[in-house]
Every structure is written in structure tokens, then in C-alpha cells.
C-alpha distance (Angstrom), angle and dihedral (degrees) to the residues before:
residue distance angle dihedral
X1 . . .
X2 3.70 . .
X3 3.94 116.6 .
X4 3.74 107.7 -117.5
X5 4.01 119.3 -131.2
X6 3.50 122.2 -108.1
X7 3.78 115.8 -109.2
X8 3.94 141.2 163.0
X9 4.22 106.5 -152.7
X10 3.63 120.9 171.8
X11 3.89 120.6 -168.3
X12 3.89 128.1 -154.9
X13 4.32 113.7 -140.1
X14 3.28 132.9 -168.1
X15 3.89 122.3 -118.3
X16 4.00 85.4 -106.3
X17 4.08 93.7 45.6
X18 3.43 91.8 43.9
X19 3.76 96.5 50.3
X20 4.01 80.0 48.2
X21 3.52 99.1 58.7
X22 3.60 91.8 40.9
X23 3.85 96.2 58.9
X24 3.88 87.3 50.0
X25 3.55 96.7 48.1
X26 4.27 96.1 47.0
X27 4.05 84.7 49.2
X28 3.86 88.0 57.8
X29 3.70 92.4 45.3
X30 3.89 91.1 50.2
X31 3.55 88.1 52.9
X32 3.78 107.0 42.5
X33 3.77 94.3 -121.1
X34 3.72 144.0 131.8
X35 4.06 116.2 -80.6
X36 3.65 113.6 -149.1
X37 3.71 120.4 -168.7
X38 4.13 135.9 152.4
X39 3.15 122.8 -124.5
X40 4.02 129.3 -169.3
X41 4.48 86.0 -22.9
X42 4.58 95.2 -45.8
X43 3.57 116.4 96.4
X44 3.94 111.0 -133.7
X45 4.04 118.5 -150.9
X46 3.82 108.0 -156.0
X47 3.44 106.6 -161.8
X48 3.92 124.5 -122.8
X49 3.75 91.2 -119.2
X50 4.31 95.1 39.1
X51 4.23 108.5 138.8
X52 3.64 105.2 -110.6
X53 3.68 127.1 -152.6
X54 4.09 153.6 173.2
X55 3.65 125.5 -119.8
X56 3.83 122.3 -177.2
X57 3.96 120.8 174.0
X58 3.95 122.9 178.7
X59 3.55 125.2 -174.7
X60 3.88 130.3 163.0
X61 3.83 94.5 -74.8
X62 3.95 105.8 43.4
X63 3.74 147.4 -41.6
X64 3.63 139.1 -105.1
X65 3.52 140.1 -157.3
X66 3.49 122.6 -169.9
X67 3.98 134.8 -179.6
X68 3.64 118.3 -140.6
X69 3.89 135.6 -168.0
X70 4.02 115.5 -173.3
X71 3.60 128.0 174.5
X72 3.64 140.6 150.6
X73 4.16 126.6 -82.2
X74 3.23 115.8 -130.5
């Protein structure tokens, strides 16, 4: 199998999109499966079993909150 390239994409949604995507991705959770998605032209598998967590940063400008799924390639 072909190594894949590193890369570090970030995609803007709108309120509706996002909301969208969100939906999808809690019905996958619910049911232990696989959430595909595509971001910036790759499709990303998240496995059913990926290690989900919650980041929040604050600094003297703004906040952030992300979500994050990590698990290992095979």
C-alpha cells in the first residue's frame, strides 16, 4: 500500500453544513461504525473505534474548540 503524504487541511462550514455533518457523524458514533467524510478533495475514514477528544484554547483575541478523532493507519 502506498504511503500517504502528510498534510494539515482545514475547512470552513456553514451553520447548515456544519449542523449536516454533525448529525452524520453522532449517527456513526451511536452505532459503532465507520464515519466517512471529504475534506479539501481526500476522503477520510474514521474508524468506529477512533479515540475521540475536546480541545479548547483561549487567548486574548478568541477561543476555539475543536473535536478530534486519532487513530492508528494500518
Amino acid at each position: 500500500m502506498k504511503a500517504k503524504k502528510n498534510r494539515e487541511k482545514e475547512k470552513a462550514y456553514t451553520r447548515a453544513q456544519a449542523a449536516q455533518k454533525l448529525r452524520r457523524l453522532a449517527d456513526a458514533l451511536d452505532r459503532g461504525e465507520p464515519f466517512r467524510i471529504q475534506v479539501a478533495g481526500e476522503r477520510v475514514t474514521i474508524p468506529g473505534d477512533a479515540c475521540f477528544s475536546i480541545e479548547h484554547d483561549r487567548n486574548g483575541t478568541g477561543e476555539e474548540l475543536e473535536f478530534e478523532f486519532s487513530w492508528k493507519t494500518k
